[in-house]
C-alpha angles and dihedrals in degrees: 000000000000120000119240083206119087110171110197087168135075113009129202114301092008120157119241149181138229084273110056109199114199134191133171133112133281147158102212133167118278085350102279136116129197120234122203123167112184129151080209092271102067134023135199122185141209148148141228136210114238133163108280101206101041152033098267130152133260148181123204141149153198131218124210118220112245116264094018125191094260120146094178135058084214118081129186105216107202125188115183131183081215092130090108115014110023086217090065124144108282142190117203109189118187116226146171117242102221092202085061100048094047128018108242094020119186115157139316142242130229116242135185116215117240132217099277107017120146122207075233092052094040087054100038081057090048107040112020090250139046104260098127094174089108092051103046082042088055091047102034099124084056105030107058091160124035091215102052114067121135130222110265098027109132116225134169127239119210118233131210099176098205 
């Protein structure tokens, strides 16, 4: 069966931000798809307008309030064509909420790990101390082990800017 639902943004593990924009291409009922972010403790909902007879292209997007309710840095984004039938066909992306993983958060930069680096060093260049948890947040689907990372991987740091 082929899926009505095309997601082009964002992709898995991705990091976002308190306003989640989304893209990709869809045929859904009425022309609306249904929006949920949730890290299975909390849950916040919207829609988005998309063409209803045939395959187009859309851009939406969710905000998040500030301070939400999350517990985790990992969020499951579901959109789901479940305005008529909630069986609907449905897309769940996993991403990382970058306001959970660093206080203040307002983007990342990409890094490639030298020969050398430590997550410690990396962090200590970054932040003005050691403490490497937003970093290894930031990178979880890649850094299993905080020990273990390789020259030449490429990881992001998350910003706050402040």
């Amino acid at each position: 069966m082929t899926s009505n639902l095309n997601i082009q943004q964002p992709q898995p593990f991705d990091l976002v931000d308190s306003t989640i924009l989304i893209s990709g291409s869809a045929v859904a009922f009425e022309g609306t798809l249904t929006i949920n972010v949730s890290d299975g403790h909390d849950e916040f909902s919207s829609f988005t307008n998309v063409g209803s007879l045939a395959l187009k292209q859309f851009q939406g997007e969710i905000t998040i309030p500030e301070n939400p309710a999350f517990q985790l840095t990992r969020l499951f984004l579901r959109l789901a064509d479940d305005t008529g039938n909630e069986n609907g066909p449905s897309v769940t992306i996993p991403v990382l909420f970058g306001p959970k993983i660093l206080p203040g958060y307002t983007g990342y930069r990409n890094y490639v790990v030298q020969s050398g680096d430590t997550l410690t060093k990396i962090a200590q260049d970054a932040y003005g101390n050691g403490d490497f948890q937003p970093i290894l947040e930031a990178n979880q689907h890649i850094i299993s082990n905080p020990n273990l990372i390789f020259a030449g991987q490429e990881i992001r740091i998350p910003r706050n800017d402040t």
